[in-house]
C-alpha positions in Angstrom: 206.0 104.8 165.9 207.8 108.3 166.2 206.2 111.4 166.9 207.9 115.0 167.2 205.2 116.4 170.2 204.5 119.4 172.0 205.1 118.9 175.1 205.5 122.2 177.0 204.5 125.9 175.3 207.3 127.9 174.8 209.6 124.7 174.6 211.4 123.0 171.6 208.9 120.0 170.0 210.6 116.3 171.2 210.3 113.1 169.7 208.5 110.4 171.2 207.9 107.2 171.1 203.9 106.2 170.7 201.5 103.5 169.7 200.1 103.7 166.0 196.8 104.9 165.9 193.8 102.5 165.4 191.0 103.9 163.1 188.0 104.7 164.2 185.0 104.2 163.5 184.7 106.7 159.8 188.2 107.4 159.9 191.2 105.7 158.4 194.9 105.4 159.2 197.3 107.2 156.9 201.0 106.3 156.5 202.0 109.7 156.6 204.3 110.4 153.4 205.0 114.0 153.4 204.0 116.6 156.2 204.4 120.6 155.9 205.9 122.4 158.5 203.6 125.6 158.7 204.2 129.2 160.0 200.8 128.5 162.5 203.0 125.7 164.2 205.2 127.9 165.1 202.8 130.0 166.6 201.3 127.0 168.6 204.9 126.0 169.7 204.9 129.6 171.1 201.4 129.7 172.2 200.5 133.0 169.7 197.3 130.9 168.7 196.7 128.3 171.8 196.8 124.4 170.8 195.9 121.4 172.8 195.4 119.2 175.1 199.4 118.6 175.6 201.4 116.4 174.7 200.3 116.7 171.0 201.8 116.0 167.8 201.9 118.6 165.3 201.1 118.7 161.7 198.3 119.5 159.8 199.6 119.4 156.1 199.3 115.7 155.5 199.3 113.3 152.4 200.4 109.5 152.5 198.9 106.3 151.9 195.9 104.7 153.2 197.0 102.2 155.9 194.1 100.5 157.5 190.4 101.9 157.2 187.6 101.9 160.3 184.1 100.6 160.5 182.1 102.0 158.1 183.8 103.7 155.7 182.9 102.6 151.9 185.7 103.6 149.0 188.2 104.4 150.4 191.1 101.2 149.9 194.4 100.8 151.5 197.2 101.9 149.5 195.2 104.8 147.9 197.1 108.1 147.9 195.4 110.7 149.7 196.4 114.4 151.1 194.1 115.4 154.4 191.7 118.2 154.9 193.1 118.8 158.5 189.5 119.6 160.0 188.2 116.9 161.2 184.1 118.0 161.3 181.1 115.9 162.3 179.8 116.5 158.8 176.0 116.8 160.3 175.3 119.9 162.0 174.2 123.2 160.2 177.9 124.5 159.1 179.0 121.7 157.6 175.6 120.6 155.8 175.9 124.4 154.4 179.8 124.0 153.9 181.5 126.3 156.3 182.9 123.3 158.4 185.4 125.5 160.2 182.7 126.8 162.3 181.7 123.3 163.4 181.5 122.7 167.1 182.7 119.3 166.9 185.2 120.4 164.6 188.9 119.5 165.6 191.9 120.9 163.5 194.8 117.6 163.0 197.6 119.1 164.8 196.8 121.5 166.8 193.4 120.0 168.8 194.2 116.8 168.0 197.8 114.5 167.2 198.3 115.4 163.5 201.1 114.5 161.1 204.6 114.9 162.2 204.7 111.0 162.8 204.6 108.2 160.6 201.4 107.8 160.8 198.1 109.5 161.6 194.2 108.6 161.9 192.2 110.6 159.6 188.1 111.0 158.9 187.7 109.0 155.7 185.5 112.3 154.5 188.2 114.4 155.4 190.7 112.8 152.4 190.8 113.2 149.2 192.8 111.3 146.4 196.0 112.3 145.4 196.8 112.0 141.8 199.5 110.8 140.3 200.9 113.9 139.0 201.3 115.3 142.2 204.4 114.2 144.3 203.2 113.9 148.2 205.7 116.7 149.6 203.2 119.0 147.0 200.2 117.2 148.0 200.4 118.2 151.7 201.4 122.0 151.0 198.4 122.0 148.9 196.0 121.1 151.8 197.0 124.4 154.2 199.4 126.9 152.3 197.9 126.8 148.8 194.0 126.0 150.1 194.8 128.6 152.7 195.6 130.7 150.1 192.5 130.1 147.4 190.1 130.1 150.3 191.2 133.5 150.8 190.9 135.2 147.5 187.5 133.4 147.4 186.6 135.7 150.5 188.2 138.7 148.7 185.8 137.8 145.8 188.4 138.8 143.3 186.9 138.5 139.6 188.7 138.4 136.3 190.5 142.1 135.3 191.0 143.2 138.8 194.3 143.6 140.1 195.4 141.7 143.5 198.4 142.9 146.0 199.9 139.6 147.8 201.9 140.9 151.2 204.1 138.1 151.7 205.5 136.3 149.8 206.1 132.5 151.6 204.5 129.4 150.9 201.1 131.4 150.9 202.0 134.1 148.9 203.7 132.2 146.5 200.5 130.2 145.5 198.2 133.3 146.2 200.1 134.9 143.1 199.5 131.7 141.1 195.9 131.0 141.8 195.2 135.0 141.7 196.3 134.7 137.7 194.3 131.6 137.8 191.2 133.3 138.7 191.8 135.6 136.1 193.7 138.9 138.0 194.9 141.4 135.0 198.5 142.0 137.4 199.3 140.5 140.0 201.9 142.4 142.7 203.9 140.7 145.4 205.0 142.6 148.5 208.0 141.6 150.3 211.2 142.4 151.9 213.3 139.4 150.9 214.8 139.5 148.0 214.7 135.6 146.9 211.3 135.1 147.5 210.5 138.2 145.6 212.7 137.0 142.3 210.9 133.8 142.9 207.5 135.5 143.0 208.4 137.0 139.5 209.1 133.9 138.1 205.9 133.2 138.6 204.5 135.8 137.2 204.1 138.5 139.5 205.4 142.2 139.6 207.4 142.0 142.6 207.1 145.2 145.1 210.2 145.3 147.6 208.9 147.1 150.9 212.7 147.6 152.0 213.6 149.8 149.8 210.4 151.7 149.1 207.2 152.4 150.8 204.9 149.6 149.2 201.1 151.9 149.5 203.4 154.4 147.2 204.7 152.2 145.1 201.0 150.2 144.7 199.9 153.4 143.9 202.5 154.2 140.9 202.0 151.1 139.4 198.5 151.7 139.3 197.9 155.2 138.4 197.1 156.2 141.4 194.0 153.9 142.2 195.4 151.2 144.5 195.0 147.4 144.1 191.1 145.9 144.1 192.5 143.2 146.6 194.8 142.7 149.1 195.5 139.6 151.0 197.4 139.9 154.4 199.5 136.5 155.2 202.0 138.2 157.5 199.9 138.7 161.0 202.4 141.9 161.2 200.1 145.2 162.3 202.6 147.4 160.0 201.6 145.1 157.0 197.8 144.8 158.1 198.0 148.9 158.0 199.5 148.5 154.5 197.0 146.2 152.8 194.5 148.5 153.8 195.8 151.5 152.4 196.9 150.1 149.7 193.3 149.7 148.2 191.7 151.3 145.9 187.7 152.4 146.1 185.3 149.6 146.4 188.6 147.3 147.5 189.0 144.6 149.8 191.7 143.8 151.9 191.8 140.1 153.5 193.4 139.6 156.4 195.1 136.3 157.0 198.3 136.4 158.6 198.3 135.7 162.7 199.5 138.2 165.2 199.4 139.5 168.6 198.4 143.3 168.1 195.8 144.7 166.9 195.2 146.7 164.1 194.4 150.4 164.0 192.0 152.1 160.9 191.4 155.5 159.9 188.3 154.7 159.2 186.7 157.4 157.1 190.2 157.8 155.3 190.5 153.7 154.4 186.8 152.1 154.9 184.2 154.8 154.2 185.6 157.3 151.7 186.1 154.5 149.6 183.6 151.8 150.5 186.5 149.3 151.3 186.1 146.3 153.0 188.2 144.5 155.8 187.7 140.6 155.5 188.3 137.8 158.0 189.9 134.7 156.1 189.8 131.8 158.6 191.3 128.5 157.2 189.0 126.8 153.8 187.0 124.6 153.4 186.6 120.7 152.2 184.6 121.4 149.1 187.4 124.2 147.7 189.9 121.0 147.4 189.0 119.3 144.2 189.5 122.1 142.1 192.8 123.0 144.1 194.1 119.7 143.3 192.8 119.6 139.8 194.6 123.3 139.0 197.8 121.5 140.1 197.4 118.3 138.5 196.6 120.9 135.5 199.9 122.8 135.9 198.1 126.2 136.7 199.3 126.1 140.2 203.3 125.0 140.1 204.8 124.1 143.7 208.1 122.7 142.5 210.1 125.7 143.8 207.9 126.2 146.5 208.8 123.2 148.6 212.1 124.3 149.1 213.4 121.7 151.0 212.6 118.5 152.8 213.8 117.2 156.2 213.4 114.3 158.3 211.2 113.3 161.0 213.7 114.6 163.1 213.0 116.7 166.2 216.0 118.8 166.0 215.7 119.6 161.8 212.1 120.8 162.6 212.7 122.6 165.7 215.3 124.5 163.6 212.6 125.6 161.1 210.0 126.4 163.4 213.0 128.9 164.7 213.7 130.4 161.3 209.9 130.7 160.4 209.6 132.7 164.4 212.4 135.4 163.1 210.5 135.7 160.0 213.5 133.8 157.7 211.9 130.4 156.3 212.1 128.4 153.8 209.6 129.0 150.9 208.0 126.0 152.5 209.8 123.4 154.2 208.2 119.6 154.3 209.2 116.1 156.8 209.5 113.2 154.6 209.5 110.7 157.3 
């Protein structure tokens, strides 16, 4: 089958040709139908966030059909439809019996510790898929299993609660479904924060009061449009120290600011100005988790969560097309969200 690998850090991804995978025992082999192509794979193609062993196919936003299934794994049929919860966990030790499987020492993330979906097909845990209704088209489906649970994981963390207000910096593939969920979970106004000007009209289309950080210093402008108080939540999905800084500024007392985004630098506080005068909080977001998904997928099969000008574009399994937008995604010019339709 083809794959589009790692090979080399630092070096464009190539296509390969490899054997399909045989399902082991629990797992199952998906035909892979759609797969997102991610900011974090960029950062793995550069080494920002380390992946491995190399050669390794990339991928971790998956949905597709069941192919084949292992020993023992009970309903689960070939030719279901099925997106993938890209951590593949034992499902037995303390994390994952209390649900925060992202700590789990066996666990292994699809495409990035082990070959993931940029291929036309991948081996799965059967407990790491979930059924894919109807109503969601697969190029949707696999967005939903990193961007958009990416995204609802982290306003869980932020523990925003109905009437609050919520400040998204960034507005990509995260951002976008951070501003629909936030509404979702009951935000009274809902700001995006942003320098490009499509992404923020495309943010207000969806229902947010779009904040442009070119033309005006966003903590100010948070500010004004709040009388002065500052936003209950922030979410970071940037990785950008300047926008880290920004978040936390922009909060108001008793505020949280989640940081999501991946970078190299770290991030300087003034501590008694941002955390202690006003009892803020700085929050670690660090992927979701398995039992978020149902109610992701049910908000989307609901309409509450819309991804239809999300998914910007699709491209082939092509090593070339998705070099190209791992580029644009490093200079910080992407897509919404960009998906392989092999």
């Amino acid at each position: 089958m083809k794959a589009i690998r790692l090979v080399e850090v630092g070096r464009p991804l190539e296509r390969h040709e490899v054997p399909i995978p045989v399902p082991g025992e629990r797992e199952a082999l998906v035909r892979v139908r759609a797969a997102g192509i991610c900011h974090s794979d960029a950062h793995y193609r550069a080494g920002t966030s380390p992946a491995g062993p190399l050669p390794l196919t990339l991928g971790h936003e998956v949905a597709g059909v069941v192919e084949a299934v292992g020993a023992g794994v009970t309903g689960l049929q070939p030719g279901a439809r099925v997106c993938a919860h890209y951590l593949a966990t034992c499902g037995d030790c303390s994390y994952c019996s209390r649900g925060s499987e992202q700590f789990c020492p066996q666990g292994a993330m699809l495409g990035k510790h082990r070959d993931g979906g940029y291929a036309e097909y991948v081996a799965v845990p059967a407990r790491s898929l979930l059924p894919l209704p109807e109503e969601i088209p697969f190029a949707h489906g696999a967005v939903l299993m990193c961007s958009s649970a990416t995204a609802l994981h982290a306003l869980r963390k932020g523990r925003l609660a109905a009437g609050e207000t919520l400040a998204v910096f960034g507005a990509g593939g995260l951002g976008m479904s951070a501003v629909q969920l936030g509404q979702a979970m009951g935000a009274l106004e809902v700001y995006a924060v942003d320098i490009n000007e499509a992404k923020l009209a495309l943010a207000a289309r969806y229902g947010a009061t779009p904040v442009h950080a070119g033309r005006a210093d966003p903590v100010a402008e948070l500010a004004r449009l709040t009388g002065g108080r500052g936003v209950d939540v922030a979410l970071e999905l940037i990785g950008l120290p300047q926008t880290m800084d920004q978040a936390v500024r922009a909060l108001a007392p008793l505020g949280r600011a989640v940081i999501v985004g991946i970078g190299r630098q770290p991030l300087a506080v003034d501590t008694y100005r941002d955390l202690l005068g006003k009892e803020a909080e700085i929050i670690g977001s660090n992927d979701h988790l398995l039992q978020e998904l149902p109610l992701l997928l049910e908000l989307t099969r609901r309409g509450r969560l819309d991804l239809s000008q999300v998914v910007a574009r699709t491209v082939p399994l092509d090593a070339a097309a998705v070099n190209a937008v791992l580029d644009a995604l490093d200079e910080f010019r992407g897509d919404v969200r960009t998906v392989i339709v092999p």
